[in-house]
N, C-alpha and C positions, 0 to 999 in steps of 0.2 A: 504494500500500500504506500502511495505515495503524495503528502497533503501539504499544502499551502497553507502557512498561519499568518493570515496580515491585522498586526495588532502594533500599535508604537509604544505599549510600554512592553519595555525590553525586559522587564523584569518576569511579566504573565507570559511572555514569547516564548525566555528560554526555559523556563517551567514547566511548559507544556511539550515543547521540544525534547526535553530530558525527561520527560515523563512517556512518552511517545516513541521516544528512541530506545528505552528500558522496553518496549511491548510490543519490538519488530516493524514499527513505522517509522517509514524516510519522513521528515521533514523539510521543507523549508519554511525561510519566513521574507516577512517585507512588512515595515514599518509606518510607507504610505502611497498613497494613492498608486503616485507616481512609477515607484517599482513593484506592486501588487499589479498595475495594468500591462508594466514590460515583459512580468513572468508569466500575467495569463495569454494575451498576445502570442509567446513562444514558448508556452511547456502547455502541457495536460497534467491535471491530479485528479485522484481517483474522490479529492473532497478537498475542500475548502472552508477554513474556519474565520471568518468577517469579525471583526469590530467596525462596529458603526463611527463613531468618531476620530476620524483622520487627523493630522496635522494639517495636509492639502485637502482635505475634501470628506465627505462622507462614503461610507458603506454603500450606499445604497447607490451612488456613482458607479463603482464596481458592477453591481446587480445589473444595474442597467446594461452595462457596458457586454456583459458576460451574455444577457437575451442577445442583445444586436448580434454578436458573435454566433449564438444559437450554440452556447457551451451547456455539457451534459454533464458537467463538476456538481456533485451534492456540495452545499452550501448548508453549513451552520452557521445561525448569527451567534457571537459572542459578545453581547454589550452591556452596560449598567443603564443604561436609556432606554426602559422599558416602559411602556404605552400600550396601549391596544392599540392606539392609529400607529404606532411602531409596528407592531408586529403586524398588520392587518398589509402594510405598505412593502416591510419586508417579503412576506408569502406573498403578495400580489408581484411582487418582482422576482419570484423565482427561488425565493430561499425554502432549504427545506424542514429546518428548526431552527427555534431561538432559545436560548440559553441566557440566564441571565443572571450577571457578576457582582457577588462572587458563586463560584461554585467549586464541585468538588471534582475534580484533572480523571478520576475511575467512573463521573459518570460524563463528562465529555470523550473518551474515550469509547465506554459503550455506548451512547449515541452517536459517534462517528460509524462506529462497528456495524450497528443497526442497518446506517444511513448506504453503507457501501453494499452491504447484504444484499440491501432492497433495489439498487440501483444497477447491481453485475452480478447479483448469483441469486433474483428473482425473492430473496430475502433467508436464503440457507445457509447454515456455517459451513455446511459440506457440500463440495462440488464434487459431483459424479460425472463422470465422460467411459462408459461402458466400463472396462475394466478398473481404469483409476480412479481413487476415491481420495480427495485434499481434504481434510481439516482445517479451515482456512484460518482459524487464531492459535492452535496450539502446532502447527507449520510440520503436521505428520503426514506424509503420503502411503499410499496403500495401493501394492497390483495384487489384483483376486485376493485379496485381503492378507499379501505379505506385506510389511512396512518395507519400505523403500528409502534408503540413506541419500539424501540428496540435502546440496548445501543450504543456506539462505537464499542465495542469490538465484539457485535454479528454481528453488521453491516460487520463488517471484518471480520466473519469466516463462513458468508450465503456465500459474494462474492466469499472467498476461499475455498469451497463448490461446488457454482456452475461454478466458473472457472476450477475445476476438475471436471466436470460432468462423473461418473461412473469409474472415479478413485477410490479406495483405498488408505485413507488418515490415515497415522500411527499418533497415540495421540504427538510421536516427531515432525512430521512435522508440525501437528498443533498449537503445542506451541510455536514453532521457530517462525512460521508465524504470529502469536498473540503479541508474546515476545521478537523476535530476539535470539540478544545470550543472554540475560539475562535467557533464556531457561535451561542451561545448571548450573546456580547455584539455581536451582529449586530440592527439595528434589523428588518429583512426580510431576505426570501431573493431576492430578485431579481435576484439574480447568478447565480441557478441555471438563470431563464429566459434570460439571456441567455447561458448558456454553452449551452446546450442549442438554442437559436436558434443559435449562430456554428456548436455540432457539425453539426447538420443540414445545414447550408447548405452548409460544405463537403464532408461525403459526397456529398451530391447533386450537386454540381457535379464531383465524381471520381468518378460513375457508378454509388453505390450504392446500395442499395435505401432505400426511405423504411422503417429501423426505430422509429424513436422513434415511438411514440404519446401524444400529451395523452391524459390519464385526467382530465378537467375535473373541479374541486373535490378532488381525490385524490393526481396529479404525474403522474408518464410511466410507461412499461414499453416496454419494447426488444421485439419480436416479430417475425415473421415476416410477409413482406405477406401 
């Protein structure tokens, strides 16, 4: 999982951040307006956690900005500017909870959780694709119900694989996804071919079906044989 925190106190940022990162989630952050619209512009996150009040601008700029785009990022609001015309303005712009500070970092974490369930795995902790079966918080995989030793990092690019079922996934999307924006001070992506070499190899050696397909010139797509 990989989430956007745009909040300017740096203090609730990296809290959430290190509490985040303690429970298997990539984070970034951005403090306002102005670099929360350059990261959405040029990354994807599987969610996005808002503070309404900006230094440059409001939250709800963001909101806007993210419809016009016609982005599919779950959005929690995270504010102490709570309203009913708050929250009625928020969800009329596309947010998909508000939360409101202070709170407690175990239940913004399972309302993220919720939030991504409902939005890439139809609302289940386990994802099923015939033979394989993921766990998707405690990061166990299973072929025909043997456990399968696969790292973090593979663990995160089977899900975003089969969360793109028979998409076409370019070597950039996948390293963003893997790397965030630390993507972009990357000389190549050839850590992509070789994570996607090591996933394969070992599926197939735990018996399961050859999904990953090279898309030559283009990257992979996870499909059905």
């Amino acid at each position: 999982m990989k989430i956007l925190i745009i909040e300017d106190e740096q203090e609730i940022a990296l809290s959430i951040k290190n509490y985040f990162k303690t429970n298997g989630v990539q984070c970034e952050t951005a403090n306002n307006c102005t670099s929360a619209l350059n990261k959405i512009d040029n990354y994807s996150y599987d969610c996005i956690l808002l503070d309404l009040m900006l230094p440059d601008g409001d939250g709800f700029d963001i909101l806007r900005e993210l419809k016009n785009q016609n982005k599919i990022e779950g959005v929690i609001i995270i504010s102490a500017k709570e309203t009913l015309d708050t929250r009625i303005e928020g969800f009329n712009l596309g947010a998909d909870d508000f939360l409101t500070k202070p709170f407690h970092l175990s239940e913004l974490l399972v309302r993220m959780q919720a939030l991504i369930r409902r939005k890439n795995f139809q609302g289940n902790n386990t994802v099923v694709f015939n033979e394989i079966s993921i766990d998707i918080f405690s990061k166990t995989v299973t072929i025909n119900n043997e456990r399968l030793d696969l790292t973090k990092k593979e663990i995160d690019l089977l899900l975003f694989l089969i969360g793109n079922n028979n998409k076409v996934l370019s070597k950039g999307a996948i390293a963003e996804h893997l790397s965030g924006d630390m993507a972009d001070m990357l000389d190549n992506h050839d850590f992509i071919y070789a994570h996607i070499k090591n996933l394969k190899k070992k599926l197939h050696a735990a018996g399961s079906g050859d999904y990953i397909k090279t898309i030559y010139g283009l990257g992979y797509k996870w499909e059905n044989e």
